[in-house]
C-alpha positions in Angstrom: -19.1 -5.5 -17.9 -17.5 -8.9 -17.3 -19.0 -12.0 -17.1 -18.8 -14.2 -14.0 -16.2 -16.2 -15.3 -13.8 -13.2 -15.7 -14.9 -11.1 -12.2 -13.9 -14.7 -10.1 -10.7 -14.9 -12.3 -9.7 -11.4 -11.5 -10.7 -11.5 -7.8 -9.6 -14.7 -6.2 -6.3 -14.2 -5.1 -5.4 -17.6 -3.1 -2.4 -19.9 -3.6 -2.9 -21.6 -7.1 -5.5 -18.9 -8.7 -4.6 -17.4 -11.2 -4.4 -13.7 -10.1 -3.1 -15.0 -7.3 -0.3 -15.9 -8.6 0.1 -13.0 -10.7 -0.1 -10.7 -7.3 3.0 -13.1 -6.0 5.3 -11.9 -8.6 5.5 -8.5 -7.2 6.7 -7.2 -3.6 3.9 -6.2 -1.6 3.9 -3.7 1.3 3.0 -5.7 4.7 3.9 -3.7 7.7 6.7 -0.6 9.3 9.7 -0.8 10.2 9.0 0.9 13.4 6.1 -1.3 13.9 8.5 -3.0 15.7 10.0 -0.9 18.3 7.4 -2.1 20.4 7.2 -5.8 19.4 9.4 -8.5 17.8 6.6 -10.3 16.2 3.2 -9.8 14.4 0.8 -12.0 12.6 0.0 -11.4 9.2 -2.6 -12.1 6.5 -2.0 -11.8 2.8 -3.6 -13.1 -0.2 -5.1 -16.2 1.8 -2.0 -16.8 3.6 -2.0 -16.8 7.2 2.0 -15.8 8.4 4.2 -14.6 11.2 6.3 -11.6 10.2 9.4 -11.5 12.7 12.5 -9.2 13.3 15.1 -11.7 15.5 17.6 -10.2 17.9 20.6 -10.0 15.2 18.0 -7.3 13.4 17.1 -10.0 10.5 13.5 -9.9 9.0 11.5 -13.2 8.7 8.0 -14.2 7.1 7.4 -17.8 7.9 3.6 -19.9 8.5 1.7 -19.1 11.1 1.8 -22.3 12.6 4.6 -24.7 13.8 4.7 -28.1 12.0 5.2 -30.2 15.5 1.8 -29.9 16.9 0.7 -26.5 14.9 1.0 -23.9 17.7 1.1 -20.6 17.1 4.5 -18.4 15.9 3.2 -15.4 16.4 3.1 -16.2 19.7 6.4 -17.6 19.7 9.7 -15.6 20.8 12.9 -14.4 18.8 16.1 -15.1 19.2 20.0 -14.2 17.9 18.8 -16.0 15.0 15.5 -17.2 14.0 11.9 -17.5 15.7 11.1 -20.2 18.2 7.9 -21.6 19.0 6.4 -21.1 22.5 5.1 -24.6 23.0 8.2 -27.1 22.9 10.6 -24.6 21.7 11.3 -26.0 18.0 13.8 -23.2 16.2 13.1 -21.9 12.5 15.8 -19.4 10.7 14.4 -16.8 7.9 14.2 -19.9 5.2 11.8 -21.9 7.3 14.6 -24.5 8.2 13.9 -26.3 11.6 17.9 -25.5 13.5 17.0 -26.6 16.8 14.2 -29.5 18.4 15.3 -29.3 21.6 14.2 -32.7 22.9 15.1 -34.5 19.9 18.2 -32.9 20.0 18.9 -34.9 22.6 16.9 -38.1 22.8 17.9 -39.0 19.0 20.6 -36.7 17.8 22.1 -39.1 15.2 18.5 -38.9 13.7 18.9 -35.0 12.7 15.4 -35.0 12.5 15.2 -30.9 12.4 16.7 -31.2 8.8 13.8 -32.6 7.1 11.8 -30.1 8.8 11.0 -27.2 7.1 8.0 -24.9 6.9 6.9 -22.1 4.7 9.0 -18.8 4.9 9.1 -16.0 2.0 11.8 -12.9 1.7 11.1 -9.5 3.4 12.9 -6.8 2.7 12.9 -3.2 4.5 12.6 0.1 2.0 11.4 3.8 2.8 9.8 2.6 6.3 7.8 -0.2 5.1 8.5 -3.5 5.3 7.9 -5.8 1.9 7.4 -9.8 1.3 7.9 -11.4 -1.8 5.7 -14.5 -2.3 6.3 -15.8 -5.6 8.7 -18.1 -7.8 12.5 -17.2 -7.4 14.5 -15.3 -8.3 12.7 -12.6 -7.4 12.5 -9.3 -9.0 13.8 -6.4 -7.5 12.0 -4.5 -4.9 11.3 -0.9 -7.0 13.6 1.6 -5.2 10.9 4.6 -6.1 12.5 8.4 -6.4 10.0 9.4 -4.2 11.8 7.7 -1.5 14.6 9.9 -1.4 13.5 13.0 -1.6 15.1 15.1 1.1 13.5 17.2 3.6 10.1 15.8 4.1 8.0 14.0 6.5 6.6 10.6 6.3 4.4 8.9 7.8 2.6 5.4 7.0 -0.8 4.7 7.6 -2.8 1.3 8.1 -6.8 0.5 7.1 -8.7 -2.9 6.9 -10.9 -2.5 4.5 -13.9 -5.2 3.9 -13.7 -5.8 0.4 -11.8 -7.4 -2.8 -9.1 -5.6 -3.4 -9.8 -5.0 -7.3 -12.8 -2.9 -6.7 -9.9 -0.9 -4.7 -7.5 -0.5 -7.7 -9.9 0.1 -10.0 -10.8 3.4 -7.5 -6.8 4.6 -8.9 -7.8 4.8 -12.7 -11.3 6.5 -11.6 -10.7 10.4 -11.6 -14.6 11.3 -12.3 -15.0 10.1 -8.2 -12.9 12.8 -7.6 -15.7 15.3 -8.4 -18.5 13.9 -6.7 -16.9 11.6 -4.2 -14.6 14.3 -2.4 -15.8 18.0 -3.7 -19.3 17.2 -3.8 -20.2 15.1 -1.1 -18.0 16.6 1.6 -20.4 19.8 0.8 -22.9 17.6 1.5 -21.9 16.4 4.4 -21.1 19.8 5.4 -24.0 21.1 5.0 -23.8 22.8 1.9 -25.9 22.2 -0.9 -23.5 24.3 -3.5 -21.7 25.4 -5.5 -20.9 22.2 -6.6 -17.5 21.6 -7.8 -16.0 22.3 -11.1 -17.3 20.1 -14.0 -14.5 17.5 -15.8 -14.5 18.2 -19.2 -11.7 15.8 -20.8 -10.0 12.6 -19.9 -7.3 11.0 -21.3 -5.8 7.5 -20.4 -2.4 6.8 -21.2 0.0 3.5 -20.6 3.8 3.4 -19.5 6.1 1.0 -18.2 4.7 1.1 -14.3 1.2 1.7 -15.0 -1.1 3.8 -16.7 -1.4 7.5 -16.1 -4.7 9.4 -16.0 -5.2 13.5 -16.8 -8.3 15.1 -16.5 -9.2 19.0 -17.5 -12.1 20.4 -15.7 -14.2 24.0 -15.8 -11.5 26.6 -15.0 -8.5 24.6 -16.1 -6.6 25.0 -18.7 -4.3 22.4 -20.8 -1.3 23.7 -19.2 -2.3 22.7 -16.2 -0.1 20.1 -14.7 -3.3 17.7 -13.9 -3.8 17.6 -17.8 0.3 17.6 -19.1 1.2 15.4 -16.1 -1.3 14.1 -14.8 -1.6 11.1 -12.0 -0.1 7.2 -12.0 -2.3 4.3 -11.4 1.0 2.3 -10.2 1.3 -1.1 -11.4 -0.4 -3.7 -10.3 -2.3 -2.5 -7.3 -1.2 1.5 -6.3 -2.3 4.9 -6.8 0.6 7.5 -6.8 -1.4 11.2 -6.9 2.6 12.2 -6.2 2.2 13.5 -2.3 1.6 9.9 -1.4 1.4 5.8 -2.6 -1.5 4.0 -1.2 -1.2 0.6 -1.9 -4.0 -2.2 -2.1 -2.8 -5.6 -0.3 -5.1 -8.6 -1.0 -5.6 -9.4 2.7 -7.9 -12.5 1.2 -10.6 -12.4 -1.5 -12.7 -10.4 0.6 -10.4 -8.0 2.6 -7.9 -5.8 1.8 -5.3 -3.9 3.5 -4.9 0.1 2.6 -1.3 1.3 3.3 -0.5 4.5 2.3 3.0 6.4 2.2 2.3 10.0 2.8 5.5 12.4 1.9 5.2 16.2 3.2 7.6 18.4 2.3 8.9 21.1 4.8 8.8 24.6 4.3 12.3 26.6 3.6 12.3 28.1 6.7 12.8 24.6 8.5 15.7 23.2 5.9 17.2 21.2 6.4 15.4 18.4 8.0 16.1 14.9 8.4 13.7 12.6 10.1 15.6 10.1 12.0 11.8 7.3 12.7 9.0 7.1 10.1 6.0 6.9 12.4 3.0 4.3 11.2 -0.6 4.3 12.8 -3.9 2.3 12.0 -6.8 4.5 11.0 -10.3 3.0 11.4 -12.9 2.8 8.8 -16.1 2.9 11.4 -16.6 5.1 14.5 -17.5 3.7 18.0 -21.3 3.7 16.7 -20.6 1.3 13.6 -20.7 4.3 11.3 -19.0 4.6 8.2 -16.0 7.7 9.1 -16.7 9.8 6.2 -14.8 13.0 7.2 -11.6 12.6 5.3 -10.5 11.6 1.6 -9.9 8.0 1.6 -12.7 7.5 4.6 -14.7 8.6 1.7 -13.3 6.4 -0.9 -13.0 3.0 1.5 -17.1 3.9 1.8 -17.8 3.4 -2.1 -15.3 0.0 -2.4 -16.9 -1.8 0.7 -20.1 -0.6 -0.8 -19.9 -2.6 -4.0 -20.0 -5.6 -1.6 -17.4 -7.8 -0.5 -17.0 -8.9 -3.9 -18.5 -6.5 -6.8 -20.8 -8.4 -8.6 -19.4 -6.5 -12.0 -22.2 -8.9 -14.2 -24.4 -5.8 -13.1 -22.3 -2.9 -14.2 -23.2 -0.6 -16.9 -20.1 1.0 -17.5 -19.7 4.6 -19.3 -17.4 6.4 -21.6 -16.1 7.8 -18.4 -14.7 4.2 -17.2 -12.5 3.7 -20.3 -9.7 3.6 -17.3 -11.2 0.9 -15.7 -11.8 -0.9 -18.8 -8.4 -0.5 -19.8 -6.8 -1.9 -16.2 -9.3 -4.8 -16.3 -7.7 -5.6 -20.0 -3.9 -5.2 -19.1 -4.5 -7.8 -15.8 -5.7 -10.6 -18.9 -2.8 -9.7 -20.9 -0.9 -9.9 -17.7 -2.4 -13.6 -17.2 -1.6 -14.4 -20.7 2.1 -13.3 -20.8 2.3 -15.4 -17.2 1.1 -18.6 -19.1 3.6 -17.9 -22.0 6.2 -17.9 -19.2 6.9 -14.2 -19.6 6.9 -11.3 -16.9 3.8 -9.2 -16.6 3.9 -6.0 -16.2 6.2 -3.6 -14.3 8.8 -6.5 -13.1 12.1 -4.8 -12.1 15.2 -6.9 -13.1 18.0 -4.2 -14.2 19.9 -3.2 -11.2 21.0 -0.3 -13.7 17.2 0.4 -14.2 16.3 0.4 -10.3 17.7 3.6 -9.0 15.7 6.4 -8.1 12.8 5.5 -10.7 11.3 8.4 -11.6 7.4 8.4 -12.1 5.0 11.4 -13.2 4.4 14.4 -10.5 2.0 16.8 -11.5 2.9 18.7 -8.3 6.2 18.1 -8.2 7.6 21.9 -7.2 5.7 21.4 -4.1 7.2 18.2 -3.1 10.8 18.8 -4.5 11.2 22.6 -4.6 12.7 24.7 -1.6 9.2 27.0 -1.1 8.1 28.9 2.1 5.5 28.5 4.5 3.5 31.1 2.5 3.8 29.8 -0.7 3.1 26.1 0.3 -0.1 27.6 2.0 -1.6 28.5 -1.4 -1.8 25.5 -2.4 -5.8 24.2 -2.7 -4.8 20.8 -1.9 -1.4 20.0 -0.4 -1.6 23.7 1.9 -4.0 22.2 4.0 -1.6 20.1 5.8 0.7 23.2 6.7 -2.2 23.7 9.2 -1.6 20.8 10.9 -4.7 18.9 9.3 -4.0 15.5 7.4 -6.5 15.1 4.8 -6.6 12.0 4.0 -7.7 9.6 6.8 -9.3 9.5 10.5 -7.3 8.6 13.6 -4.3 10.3 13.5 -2.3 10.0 16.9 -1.5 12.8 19.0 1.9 11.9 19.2 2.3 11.8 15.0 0.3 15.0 14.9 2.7 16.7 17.8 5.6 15.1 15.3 4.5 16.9 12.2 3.6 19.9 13.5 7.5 20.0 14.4 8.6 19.3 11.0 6.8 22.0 9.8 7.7 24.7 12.2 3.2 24.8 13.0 2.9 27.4 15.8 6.4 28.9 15.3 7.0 32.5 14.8 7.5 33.1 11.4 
């Protein structure tokens, strides 16, 4: 367990804390790109910072405060223009560094006083990579945004999905070095909830823990497997510092506060042979919700399930109450590398899975247990076999509620669903 001390040290994720500014030195997933085919501007939350993202008319991105410095009126309410956002109330410009170019009444009244140039309000670099858009919040220069292989990979279909979850978001990443859950979580209790009270699923029988330079990867061998089983010689990626990458998908924890979090998950699909080759010209994103219409908890799909056990622990798991087992050596492990991090942060070094090396940031390859699904040229039939990944070639995504008509209508495309074989 760790004392109260340590569980507010790695939880608090505000300017000036010191996770907090651990978080900042890595590029954090905040919206989609086509998010904003519909709108120019959205406000944002992230790690206690309250922001307005923008996209201006000349296509450039922007992250600056929420609020305008004149009489603190709201920019996300304000309107875009060739270059820069400008408030609603009395029209004072900002470009994409949170410089003040235009006060249009002082402009005027005073213009030998230049007063715009000692205005200048917070603003942070965004980036746009694989659909998402990213912000970087921390001390320049800024590392480089990981350009992951999975990104690339030809002939698949994306899509990015939203969740506010009410929690911390540790309690979240420690849910990516957890396999055990997998079990009882989403084999056992969808049984349950199915109305089935067996066969339960296959027991785990060995667990091994290992750390590389993005993370740490877990395997796991249970009844029926054997050790040449990919989920035991590959294995799955806790992705540094707050992903899981099970290798169909990254679903990334963002700090919304120290009590919220935002899920966003990248979901990649492969296509069967028979509809090679495809190339999807608009990554679609949607918001799932956590609770039905009632207030209920959705527990119907696989991270419905898991959003159900974080938000569970509390807003804040009290971890002074744990009484952690052999099976969380994971957990243990993750907690550990986040103090080192800290440490090496104090000493003035990088922590953990910075990307500097242009050379180094190219297609960066990370484990993929099921990786001749996702890369391989199969057919319909042979994607179908698969436990997991062939439900989805029945039109069903797995892993959260909501899915919009239009994104199902979309995928079913992609993958030829209801065509004549």
């Amino acid at each position: 367990m760790l004392d109260r001390t340590k569980n507010q040290l790695l939880t608090s994720v505000g300017p000036g804390t010191p996770m907090g500014e651990l978080l900042r030195r890595y590029w954090m997933p905040l919206a989609a790109v086509s998010e904003f085919d519909a709108i120019s501007v959205k406000p944002v939350r992230i790690m206690g910072e309250d922001l307005t993202l923008y996209k201006d008319l000349s296509g450039a991105w922007g992250l600056v405060d929420r609020h305008c410095p004149h009489r603190r009126a709201d920019l996300s309410c304000g309107f875009v223009e060739s270059c820069g956002l400008r408030c609603s109330y009395h029209g004072w410009r900002f470009d994409q560094t949170g410089q003040c170019v235009e006060q249009p009444w002082e402009d005027i009244a005073s213009p030998e006083a230049r007063f715009k140039d000692k205005i200048r309000i917070k603003a942070y670099p965004v980036e746009a990579k694989a659909g998402l858009l990213w912000a970087y919040l921390g001390p320049q220069p800024a590392p480089l945004l990981p350009d992951w292989e999975p990104f690339s990979w030809p002939n698949g279909f994306v899509q990015i999905v939203f969740a506010d979850v009410p929690c911390n978001w540790l309690q979240c990443q420690e849910n990516s070095i957890d396999p055990l859950h997998f079990e009882w979580m989403h084999m056992n209790w969808s049984a349950r909830l199915a109305n089935r009270s067996g066969p339960y699923s296959p027991r785990h029988l060995k667990l091994e823990f290992e750390e590389f330079d993005y993370g740490f990867v877990y395997r796991r061998l249970r009844e029926g497997m054997t050790d040449a089983d990919t989920m035991w010689t590959t294995g799955r990626v806790c992705l540094w510092p707050n992903a899981l990458f099970p290798g169909d998908h990254f679903e990334w924890r963002v700090p919304v506060d120290d009590e919220n979090t935002l899920s966003v998950t990248w979901s990649f699909t492969r296509v069967p042979r028979e509809r090679e080759p495809f190339v999807q010209e608009r990554i679609p994103a949607w918001h799932g919700p956590v609770k039905d219409a009632a207030g209920r908890w959705i527990s119907s799909h696989v991270m419905n399930q898991d959003f159900i056990a974080w938000a569970g622990q509390g807003r804040i798991a009290d971890r002074t109450r744990e009484h952690l087992g052999t099976g969380d050596r994971g957990v243990i492990l993750l907690r550990q590398r986040f103090l080192d991090d800290l440490a090496a942060m104090e000493r003035g070094e990088d922590p953990k899975a910075i990307i500097r090396d242009p050379a180094l940031n190219v297609r960066v390859p990370l484990p993929v247990a099921e990786r001749r699904y996702l890369t391989g040229s199969l057919s319909r039939a042979e994607l179908l076999r698969h436990p997991v990944l062939g439900k989805q070639y029945d039109g069903e995504y797995p892993f959260q509620a909501g899915q919009p008509e239009e994104v199902r209508r979309a995928f079913a495309a992609a993958m030829g669903i209801g065509a004549s074989w």
